[in-house]
Backbone bond lengths (Angstrom), bond angles and torsions (degrees), N, CA, C in turn:
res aa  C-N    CA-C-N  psi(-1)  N-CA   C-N-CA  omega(-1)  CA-C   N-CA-C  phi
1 X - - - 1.445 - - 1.526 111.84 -
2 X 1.836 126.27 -22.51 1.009 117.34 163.15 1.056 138.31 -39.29
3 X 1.741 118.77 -47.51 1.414 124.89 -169.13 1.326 85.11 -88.77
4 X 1.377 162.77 -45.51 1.802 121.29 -176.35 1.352 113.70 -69.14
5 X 1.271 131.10 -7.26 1.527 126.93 174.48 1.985 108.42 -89.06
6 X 1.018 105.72 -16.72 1.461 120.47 169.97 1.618 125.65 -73.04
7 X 1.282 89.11 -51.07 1.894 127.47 168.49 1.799 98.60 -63.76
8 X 0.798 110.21 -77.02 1.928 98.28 168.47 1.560 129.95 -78.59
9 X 1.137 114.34 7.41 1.681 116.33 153.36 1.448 99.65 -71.71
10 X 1.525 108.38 -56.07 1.560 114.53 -166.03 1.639 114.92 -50.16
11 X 1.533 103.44 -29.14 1.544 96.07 -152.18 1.575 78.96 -97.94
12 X 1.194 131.17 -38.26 1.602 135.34 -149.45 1.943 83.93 -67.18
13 X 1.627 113.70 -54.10 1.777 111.18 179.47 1.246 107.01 -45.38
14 X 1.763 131.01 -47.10 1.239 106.99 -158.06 1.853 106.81 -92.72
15 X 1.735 118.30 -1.37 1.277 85.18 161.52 1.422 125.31 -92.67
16 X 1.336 114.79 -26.23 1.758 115.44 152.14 1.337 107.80 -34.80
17 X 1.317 144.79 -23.92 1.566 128.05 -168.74 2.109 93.54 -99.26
18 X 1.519 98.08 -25.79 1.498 93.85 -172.65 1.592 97.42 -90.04
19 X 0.978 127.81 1.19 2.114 122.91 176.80 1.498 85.67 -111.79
20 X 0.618 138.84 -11.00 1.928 131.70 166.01 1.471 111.99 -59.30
21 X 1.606 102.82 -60.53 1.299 133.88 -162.63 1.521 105.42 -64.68
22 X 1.920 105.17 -50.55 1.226 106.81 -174.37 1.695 122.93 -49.27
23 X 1.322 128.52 142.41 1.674 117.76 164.04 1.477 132.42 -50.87
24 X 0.968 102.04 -24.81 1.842 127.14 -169.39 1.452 114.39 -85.54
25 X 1.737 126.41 -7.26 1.070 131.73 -150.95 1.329 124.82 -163.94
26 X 1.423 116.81 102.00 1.359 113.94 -167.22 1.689 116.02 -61.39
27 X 1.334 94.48 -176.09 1.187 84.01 162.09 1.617 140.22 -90.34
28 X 1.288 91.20 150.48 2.134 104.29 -150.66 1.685 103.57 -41.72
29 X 0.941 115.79 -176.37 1.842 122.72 177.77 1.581 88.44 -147.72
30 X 1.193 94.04 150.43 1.611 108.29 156.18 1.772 117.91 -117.16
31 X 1.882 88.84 133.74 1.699 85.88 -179.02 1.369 113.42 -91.41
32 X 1.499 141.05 -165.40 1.018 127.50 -166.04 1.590 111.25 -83.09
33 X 1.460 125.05 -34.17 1.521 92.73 167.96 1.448 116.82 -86.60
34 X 1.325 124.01 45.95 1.934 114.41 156.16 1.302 111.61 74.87
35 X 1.529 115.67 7.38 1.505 115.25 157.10 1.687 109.15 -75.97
36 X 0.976 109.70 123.06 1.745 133.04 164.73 2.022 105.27 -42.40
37 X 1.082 130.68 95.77 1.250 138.73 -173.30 1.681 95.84 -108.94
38 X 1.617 122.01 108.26 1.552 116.01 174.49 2.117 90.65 -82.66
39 X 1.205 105.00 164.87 1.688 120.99 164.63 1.373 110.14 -138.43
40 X 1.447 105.06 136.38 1.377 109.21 -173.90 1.431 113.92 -54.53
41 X 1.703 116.82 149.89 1.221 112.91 -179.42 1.668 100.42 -87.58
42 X 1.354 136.69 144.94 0.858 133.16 130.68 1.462 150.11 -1.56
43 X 1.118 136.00 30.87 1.356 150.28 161.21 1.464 121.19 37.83
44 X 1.526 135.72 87.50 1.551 109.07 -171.90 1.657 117.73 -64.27
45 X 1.331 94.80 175.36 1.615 85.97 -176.58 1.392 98.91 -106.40
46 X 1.199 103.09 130.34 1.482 137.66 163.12 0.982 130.77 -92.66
47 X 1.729 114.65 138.10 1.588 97.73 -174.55 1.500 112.52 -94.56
48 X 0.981 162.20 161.85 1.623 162.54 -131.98 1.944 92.69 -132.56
49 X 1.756 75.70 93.80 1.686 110.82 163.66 1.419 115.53 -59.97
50 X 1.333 123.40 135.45 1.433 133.59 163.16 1.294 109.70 -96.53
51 X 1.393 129.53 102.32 1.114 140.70 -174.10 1.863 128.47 -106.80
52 X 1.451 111.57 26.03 1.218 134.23 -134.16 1.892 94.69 -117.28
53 X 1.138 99.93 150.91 1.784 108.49 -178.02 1.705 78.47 -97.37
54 X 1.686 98.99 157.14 1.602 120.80 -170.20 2.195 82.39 -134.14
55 X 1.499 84.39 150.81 1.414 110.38 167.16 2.078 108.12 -140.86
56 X 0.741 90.42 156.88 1.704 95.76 153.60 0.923 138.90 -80.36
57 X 1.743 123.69 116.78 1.560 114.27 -157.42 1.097 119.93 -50.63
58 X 1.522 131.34 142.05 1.549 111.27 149.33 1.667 101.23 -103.60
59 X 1.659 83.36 -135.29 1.796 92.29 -169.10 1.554 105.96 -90.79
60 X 1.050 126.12 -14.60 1.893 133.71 174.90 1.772 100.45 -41.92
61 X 1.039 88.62 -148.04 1.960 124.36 -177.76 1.075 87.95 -94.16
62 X 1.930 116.25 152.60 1.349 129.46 -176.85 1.058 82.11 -139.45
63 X 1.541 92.99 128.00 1.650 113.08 178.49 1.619 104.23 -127.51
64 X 1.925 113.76 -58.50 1.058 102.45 168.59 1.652 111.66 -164.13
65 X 1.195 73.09 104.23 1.784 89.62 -166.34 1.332 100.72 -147.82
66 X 1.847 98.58 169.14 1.486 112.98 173.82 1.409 130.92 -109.09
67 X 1.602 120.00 134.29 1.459 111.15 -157.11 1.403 108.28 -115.27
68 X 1.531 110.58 -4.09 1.536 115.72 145.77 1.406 114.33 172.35
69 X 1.079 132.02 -147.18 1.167 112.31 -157.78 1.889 129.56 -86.13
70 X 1.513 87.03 -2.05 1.814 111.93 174.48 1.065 111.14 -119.98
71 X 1.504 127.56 -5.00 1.840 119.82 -156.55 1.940 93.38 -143.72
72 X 1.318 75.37 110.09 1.523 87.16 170.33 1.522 107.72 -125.40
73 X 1.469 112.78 166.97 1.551 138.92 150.59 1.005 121.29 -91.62
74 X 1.791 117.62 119.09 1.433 125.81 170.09 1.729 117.14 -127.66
75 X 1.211 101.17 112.28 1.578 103.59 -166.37 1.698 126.57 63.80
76 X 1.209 82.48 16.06 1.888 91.24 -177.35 1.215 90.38 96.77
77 X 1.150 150.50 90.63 1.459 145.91 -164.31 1.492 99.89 167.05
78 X 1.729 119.36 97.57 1.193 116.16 170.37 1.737 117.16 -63.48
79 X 1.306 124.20 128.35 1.257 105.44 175.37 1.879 111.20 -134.34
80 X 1.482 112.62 165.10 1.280 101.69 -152.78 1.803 92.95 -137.67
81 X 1.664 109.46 101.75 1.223 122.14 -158.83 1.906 98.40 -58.16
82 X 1.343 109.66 116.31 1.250 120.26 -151.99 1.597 111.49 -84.75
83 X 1.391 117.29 -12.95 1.465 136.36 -167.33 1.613 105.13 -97.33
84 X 1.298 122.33 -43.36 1.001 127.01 173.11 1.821 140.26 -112.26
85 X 1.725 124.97 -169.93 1.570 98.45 -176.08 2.208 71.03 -162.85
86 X 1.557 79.77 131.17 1.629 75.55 -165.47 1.740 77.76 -118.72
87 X 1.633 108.44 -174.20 1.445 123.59 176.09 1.350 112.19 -57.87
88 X 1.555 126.19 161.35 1.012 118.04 -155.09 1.789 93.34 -119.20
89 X 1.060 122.17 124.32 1.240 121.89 -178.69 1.687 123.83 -116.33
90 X 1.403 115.63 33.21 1.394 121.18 154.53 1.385 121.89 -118.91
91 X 1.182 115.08 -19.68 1.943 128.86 158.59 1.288 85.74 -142.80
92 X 1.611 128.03 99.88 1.542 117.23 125.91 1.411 118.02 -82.45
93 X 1.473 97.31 174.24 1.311 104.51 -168.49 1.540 131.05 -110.41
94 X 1.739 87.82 29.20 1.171 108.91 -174.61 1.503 121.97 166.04
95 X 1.218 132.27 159.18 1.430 110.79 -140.48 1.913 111.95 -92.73
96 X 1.771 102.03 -12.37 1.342 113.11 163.21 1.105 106.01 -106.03
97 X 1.147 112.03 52.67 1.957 115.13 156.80 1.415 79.74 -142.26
98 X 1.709 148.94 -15.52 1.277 131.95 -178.57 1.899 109.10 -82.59
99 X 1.538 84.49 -28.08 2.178 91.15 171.41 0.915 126.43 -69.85
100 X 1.544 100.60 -49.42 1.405 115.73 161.03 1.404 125.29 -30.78
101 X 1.380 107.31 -52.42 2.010 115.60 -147.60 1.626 84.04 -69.67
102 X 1.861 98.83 -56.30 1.578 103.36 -173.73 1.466 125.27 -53.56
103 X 1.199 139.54 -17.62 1.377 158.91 179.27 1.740 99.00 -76.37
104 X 1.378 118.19 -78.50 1.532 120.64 149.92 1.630 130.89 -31.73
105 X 1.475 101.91 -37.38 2.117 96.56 163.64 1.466 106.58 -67.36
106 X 1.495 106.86 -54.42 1.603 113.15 -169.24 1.312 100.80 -44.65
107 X 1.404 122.29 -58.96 1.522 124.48 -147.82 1.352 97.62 -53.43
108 X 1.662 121.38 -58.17 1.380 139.69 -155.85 1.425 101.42 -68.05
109 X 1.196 134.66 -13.62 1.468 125.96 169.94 1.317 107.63 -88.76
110 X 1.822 106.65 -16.11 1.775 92.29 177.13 1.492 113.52 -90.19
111 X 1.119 91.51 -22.59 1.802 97.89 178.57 1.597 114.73 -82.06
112 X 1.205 118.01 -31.34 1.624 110.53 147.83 1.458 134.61 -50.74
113 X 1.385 97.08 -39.79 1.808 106.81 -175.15 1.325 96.92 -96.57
114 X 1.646 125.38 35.64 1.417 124.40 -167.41 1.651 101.51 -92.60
115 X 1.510 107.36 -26.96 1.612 125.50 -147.81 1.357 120.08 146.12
116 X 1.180 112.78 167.77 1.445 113.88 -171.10 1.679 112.53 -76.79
117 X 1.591 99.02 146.03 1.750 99.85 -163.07 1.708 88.80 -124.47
118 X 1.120 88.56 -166.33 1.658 95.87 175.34 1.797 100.77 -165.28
119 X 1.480 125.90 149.77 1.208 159.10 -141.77 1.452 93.19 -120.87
120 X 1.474 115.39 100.59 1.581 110.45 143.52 1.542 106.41 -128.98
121 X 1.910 86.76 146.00 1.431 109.08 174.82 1.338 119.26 -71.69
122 X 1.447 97.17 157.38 1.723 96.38 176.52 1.376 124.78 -117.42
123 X 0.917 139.42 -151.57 1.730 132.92 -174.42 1.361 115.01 -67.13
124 X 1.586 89.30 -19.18 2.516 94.40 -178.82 1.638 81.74 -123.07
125 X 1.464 96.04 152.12 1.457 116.47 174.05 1.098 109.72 -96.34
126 X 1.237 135.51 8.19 2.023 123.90 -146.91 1.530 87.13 165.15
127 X 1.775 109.69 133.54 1.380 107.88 -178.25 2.059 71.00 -87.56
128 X 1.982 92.60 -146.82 1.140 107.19 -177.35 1.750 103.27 -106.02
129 X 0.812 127.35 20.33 1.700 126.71 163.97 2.119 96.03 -105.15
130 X 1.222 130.09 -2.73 1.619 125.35 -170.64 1.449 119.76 59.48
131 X 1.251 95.69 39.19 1.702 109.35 179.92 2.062 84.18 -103.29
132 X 1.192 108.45 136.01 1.440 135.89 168.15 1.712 112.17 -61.72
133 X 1.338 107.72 92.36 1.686 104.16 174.18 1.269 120.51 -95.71
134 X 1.553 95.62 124.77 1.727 124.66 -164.54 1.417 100.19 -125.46
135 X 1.511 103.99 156.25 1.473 110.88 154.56 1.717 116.04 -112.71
136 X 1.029 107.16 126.15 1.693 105.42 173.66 1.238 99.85 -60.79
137 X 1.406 124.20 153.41 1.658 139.90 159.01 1.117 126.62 -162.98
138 X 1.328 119.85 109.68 1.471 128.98 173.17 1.525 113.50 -104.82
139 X 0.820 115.64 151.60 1.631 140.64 -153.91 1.548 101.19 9.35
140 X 1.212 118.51 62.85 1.593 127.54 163.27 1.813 104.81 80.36
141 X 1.320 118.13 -19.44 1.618 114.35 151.64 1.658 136.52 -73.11
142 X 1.452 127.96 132.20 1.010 119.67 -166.33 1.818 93.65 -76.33
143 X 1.665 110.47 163.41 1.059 107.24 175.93 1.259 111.46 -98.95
144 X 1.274 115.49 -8.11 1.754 111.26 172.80 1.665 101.33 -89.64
145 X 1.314 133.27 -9.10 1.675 111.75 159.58 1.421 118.71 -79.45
146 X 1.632 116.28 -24.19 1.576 105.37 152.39 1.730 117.55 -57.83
147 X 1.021 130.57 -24.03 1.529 138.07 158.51 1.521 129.19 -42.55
148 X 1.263 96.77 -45.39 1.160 132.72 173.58 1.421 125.02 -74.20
149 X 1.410 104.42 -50.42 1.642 97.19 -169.32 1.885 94.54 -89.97
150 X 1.314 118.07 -19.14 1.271 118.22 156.90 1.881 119.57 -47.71
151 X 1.118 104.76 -48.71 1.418 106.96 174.24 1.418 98.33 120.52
152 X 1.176 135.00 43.30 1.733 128.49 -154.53 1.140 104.60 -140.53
153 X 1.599 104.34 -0.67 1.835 89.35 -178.62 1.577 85.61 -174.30
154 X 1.728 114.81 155.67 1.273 104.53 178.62 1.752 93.76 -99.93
155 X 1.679 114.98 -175.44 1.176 118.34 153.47 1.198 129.67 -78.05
156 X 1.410 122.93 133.85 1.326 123.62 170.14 1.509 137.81 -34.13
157 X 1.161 128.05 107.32 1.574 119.86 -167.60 1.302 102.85 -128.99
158 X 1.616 128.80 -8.26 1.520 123.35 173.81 1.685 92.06 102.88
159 X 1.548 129.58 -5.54 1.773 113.17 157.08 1.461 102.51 -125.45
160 X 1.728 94.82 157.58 1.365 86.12 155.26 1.202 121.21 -110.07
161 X 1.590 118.80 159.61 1.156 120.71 -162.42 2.289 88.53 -111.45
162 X 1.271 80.92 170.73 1.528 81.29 -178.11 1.638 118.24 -114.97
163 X 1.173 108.96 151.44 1.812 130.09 -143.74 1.725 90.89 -99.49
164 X 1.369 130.28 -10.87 1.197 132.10 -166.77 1.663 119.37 -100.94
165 X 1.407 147.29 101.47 1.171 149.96 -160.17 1.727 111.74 -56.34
């Protein structure tokens, strides 16, 4: 009877060493009769990645695309890049604020489709048009101050200033 009580120590250690190992699963506990009980590990907190290919809106369904250089679609989710205020490219007010805006859409679809970003809110949830104000941020930089130090968009201060010489 030794070697089957030997034979399941052995196997019972190596799946305790494989629920150790696993991500999903702390490490095992034992209850009082010596059955191997794993408990979930605790989950870190993560911030909720946007992991999504971007296009430029057209006239279809907006699912997830960009409609200029502050206002994008995410999951069907108008959102209104909350840090910054780039050229305006459906009435500008002039024809280098119309290069501009477009230079600033382009960019923002490349810097979306750059890698995964993540969405934090800011002190208002909703400008006053019900577009969702977020800040993009990937690895702890906003993506509208790369906008910015590019020259493509100013920072947000609550006016706008104008794109026209």
């Amino acid at each position: 009877m030794l070697p089957d009580r030997l034979g399941f120590l052995v196997f019972a250690a190596l799946c305790v060493g494989a629920l150790a190992l696993h991500e999903d699963w702390s490490e095992p506990t034992v209850d009082l009769v010596g059955y191997f009980r794993p408990e979930p590990a605790t989950a870190p907190s993560r911030p909720n990645l946007i992991s999504q290919r971007f296009s430029l809106c057209g006239s279809g369904r907006r699912i997830n695309c960009v409609v200029d250089g502050d206002t994008l679609w995410i999951g069907g989710e108008k959102i209104r890049v909350a840090d910054i205020n780039t050229p305006e490219t459906a009435e500008p007010q002039c024809r280098s604020e119309a290069q501009l805006g477009e230079r600033a859409k382009r960019r923002l679809v490349e810097l979306v489709n750059a890698g995964p970003f993540e969405l934090r809110q800011t002190d208002r949830d909703q400008d006053r048009y019900g577009r969702s104000l977020r800040v993009l941020v990937r690895n702890g930089r906003s993506l509208g101050a790369t906008l910015v130090a590019e020259g493509l968009a100013h920072g947000w201060d609550g006016a706008r200033r104008s794109w026209c010489a």
